[in-house]
C-alpha positions in Angstrom: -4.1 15.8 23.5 -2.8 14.3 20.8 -4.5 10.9 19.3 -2.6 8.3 17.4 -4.3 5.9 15.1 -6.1 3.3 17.0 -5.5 0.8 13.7 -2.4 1.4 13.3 0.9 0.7 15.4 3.7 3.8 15.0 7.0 2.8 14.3 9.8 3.0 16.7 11.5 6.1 14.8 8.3 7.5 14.6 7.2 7.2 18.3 10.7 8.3 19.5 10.6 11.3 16.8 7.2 12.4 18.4 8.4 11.9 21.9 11.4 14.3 21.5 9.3 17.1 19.5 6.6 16.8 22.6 9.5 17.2 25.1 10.4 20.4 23.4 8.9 23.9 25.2 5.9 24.9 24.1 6.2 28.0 22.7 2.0 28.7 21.6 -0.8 27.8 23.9 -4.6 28.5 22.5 -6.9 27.7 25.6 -10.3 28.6 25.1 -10.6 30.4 22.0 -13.9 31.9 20.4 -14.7 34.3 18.0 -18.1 35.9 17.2 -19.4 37.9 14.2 -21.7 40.4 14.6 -24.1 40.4 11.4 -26.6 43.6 11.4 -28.9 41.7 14.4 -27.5 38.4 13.9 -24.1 36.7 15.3 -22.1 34.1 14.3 -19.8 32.1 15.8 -17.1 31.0 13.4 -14.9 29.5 16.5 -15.7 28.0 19.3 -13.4 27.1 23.0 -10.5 26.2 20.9 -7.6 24.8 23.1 -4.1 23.0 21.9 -0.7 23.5 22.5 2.5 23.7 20.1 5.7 23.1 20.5 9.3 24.6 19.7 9.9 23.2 16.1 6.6 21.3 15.8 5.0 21.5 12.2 1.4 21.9 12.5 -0.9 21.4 10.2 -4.8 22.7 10.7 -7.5 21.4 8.3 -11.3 20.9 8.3 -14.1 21.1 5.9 -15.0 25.1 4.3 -16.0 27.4 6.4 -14.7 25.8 9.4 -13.0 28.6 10.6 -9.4 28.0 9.7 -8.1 31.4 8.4 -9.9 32.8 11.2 -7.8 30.9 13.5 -4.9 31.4 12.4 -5.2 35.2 11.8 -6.4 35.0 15.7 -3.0 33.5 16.3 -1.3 36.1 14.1 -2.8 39.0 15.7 -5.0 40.3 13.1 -8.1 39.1 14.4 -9.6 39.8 18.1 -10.9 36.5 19.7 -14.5 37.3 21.5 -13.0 35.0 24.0 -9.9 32.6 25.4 -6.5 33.3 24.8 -3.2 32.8 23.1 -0.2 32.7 24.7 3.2 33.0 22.4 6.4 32.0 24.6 4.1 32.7 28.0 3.0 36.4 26.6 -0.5 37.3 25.6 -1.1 37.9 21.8 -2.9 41.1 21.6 -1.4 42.5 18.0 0.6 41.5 15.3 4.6 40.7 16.3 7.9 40.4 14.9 7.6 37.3 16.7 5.2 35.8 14.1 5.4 35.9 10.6 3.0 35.4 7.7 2.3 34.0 4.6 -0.8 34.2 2.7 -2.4 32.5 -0.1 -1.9 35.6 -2.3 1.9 36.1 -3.1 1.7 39.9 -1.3 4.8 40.6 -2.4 5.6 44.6 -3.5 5.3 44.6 -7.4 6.9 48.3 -7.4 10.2 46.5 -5.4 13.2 44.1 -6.9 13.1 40.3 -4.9 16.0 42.0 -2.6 14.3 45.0 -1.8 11.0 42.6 -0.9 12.9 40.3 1.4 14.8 43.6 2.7 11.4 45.5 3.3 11.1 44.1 7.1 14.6 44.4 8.0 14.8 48.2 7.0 12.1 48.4 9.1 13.1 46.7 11.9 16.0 49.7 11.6 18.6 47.1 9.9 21.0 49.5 7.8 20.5 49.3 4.4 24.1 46.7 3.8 23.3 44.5 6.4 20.0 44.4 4.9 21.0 43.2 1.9 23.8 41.1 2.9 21.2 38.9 5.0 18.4 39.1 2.1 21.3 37.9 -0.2 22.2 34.8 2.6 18.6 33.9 2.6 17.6 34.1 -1.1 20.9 31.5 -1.6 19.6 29.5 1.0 16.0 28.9 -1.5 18.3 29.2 -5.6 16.7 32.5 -6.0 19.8 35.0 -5.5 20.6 34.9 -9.5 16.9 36.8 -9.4 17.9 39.1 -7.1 17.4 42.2 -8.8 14.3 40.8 -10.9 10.8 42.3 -10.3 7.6 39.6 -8.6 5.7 39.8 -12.4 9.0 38.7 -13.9 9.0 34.8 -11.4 7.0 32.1 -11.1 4.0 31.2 -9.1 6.3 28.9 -7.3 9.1 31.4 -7.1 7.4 34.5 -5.5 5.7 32.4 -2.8 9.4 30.6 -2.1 10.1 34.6 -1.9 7.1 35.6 0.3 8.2 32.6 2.4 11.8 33.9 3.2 10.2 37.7 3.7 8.6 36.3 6.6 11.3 34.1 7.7 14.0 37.0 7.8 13.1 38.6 10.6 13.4 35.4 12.9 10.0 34.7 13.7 9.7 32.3 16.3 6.6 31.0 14.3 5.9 31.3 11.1 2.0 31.0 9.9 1.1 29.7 6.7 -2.7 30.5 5.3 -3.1 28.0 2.3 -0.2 29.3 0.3 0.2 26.7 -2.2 -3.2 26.5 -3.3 -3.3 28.8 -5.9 -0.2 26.8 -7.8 0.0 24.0 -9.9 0.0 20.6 -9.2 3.7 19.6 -10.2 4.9 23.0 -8.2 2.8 22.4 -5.3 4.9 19.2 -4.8 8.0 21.4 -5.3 7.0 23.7 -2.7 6.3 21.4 -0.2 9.8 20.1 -0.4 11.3 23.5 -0.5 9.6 24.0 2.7 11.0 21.1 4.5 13.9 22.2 3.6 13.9 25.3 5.1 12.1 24.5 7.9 15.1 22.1 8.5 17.4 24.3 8.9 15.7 27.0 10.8 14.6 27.2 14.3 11.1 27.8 13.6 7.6 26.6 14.3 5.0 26.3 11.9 1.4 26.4 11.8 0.5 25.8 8.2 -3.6 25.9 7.3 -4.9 24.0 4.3 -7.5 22.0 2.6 -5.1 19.4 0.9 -5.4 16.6 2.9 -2.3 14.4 1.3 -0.7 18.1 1.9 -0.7 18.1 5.4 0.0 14.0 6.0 3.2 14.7 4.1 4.4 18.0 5.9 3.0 17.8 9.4 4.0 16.0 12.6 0.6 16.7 14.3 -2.8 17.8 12.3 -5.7 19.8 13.7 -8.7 18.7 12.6 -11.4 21.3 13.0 -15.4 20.4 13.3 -17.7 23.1 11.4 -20.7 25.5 12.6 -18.6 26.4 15.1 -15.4 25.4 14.0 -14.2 23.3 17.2 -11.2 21.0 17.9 -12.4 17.9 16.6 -9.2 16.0 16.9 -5.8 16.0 16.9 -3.8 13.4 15.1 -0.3 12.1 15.4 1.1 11.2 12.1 2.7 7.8 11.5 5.4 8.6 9.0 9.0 9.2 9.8 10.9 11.9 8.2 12.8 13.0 6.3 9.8 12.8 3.9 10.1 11.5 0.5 7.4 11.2 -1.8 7.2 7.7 -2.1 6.1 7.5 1.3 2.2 8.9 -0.1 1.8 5.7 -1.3 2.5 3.9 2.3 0.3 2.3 4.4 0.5 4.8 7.1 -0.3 7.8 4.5 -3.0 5.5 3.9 -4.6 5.1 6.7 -4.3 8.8 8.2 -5.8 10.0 5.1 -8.9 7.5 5.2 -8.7 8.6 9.0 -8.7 12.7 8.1 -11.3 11.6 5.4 -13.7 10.5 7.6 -13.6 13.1 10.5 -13.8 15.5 7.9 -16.0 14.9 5.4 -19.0 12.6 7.8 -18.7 15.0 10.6 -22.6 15.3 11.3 -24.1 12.4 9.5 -25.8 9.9 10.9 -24.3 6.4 10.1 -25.5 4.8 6.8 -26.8 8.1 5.8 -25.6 9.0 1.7 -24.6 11.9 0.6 -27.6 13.6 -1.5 -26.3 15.5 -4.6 -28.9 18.7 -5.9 -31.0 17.8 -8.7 -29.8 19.5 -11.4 -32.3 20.2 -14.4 -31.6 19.1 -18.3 -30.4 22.1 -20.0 -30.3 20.8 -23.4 -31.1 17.6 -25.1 -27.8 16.2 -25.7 -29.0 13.3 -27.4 -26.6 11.0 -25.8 -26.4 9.6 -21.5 -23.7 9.4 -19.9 -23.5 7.9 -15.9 
């Protein structure tokens, strides 16, 4: 179930975008996930009766403080993980393995240095048993759709940070996934080409039918992409909530300084990062001993 913000009345737009994105099928039910490591004699249990649904089209964003179990999940979802216990249903079929039916983008770029850009983005196609000139006439259609065709026949070490994830993005996305998942793959760039990402992917997500479940730790990150966050709890990682977000689209990035943005990221702050405490409790810091005499203070 999704949760609005109590403080906070959505705006008509917002409400009525919500409402038509929950009226869509659900194409991803998780109902009562777990997942246990086995350490030597010890277990651990990284996830814990998981249950949410997604819908056709949805972005969803999952977050929660480290070690929460967040890649786990979603590499559960992408078949590359076993769950110890639940399931997940894509479009009403049990996930058991990966799929053509899900693609994936890592944090890592994971693109194949020894191949051009086209050959990358052909790589799945080929596979798939796409002849090699319909390969590459659909690799060229989709690396127009992202400004990268001029790099066509360039190698990964010869782009960008920003460019060979906008790369490892459309790799996944050629296929036709009906969702694509997304393991913090912007964390590794820059600021300023973060921001740029972020709006490429809007972009593309606009104009393809495809649902997304994108992981991070960025909180401002997922406010500004999602329509719904996950908020995982840690040690087990457990649905702590699941939060509507206020803002209407198409985003812009004035709208991070809003009072909406505001108030879901004081909202996401404080599941987050006070999960546990008890109230009035501070935050202790370690004691860290003087290493040298600086001769000087500082607060």
């Amino acid at each position: 179930m999704s949760v609005p913000l109590s403080h906070l009345d959505q705006s008509p737009a917002v409400r009525e975008r919500l409402d038509r994105m929950k009226a869509r099928e659900v194409i991803l039910e998780v109902e009562g996930l777990s997942k246990t490591f086995q350490t030597g004699r010890s277990a651990i249990t990284a996830l814990e009766d998981i249950s949410f649904r997604t819908h056709r089209r949805e972005f969803l964003c999952i977050v929660g403080p480290s070690g929460c179990g967040k890649s786990t999940l979603v590499r559960i979802l992408a078949g590359l993980e076993t769950a110890s216990g639940g399931r997940v249903l894509l479009d009403g079929r049990p996930v058991n393995g990966p799929g053509r039916e899900r693609g994936m983008v890592f944090q890592g770029y994971t693109l194949f240095p020894w191949l051009t850009v086209r050959r990358n983005v052909m790589f799945g196609l080929r596979m798939n048993d796409i002849g090699h000139a319909e390969a590459a006439k659909q690799a060229n259609e989709w690396l127009g759709l992202i400004g990268l065709d001029k790099f066509a026949d360039a190698y990964p070490h010869q782009l960008s940070g920003g460019m060979k994830q906008r790369v490892a993005i459309i790799r996944a996305l050629v296929n036709r996934p009906r969702i694509l998942l997304m393991d913090e793959p912007f964390s590794a760039l820059d600021a300023q080409t973060r921001a740029l990402m972020q709006s490429y992917l809007l972009e593309i997500w606009k104009k393809v039918d495809i649902t997304v479940v994108f992981i991070t730790h960025d909180l401002d990150e997922a406010i500004f992409l999602a329509d719904r966050i996950l908020v995982l709890a840690p040690h087990p990682g457990r649905l702590q909530e699941l939060i509507e977000v206020p803002i209407i689209r198409p985003r812009l990035p004035g709208h991070c300084h809003s009072a909406e943005f505001a108030a879901t990221k004081a909202r996401l702050d404080a599941l987050i990062h006070h999960t546990g405490r008890p109230a009035g409790e501070e935050e202790v810091y370690p004691t860290v001993p003087l290493l040298t005499d600086v001769r000087d203070e500082v607060e």
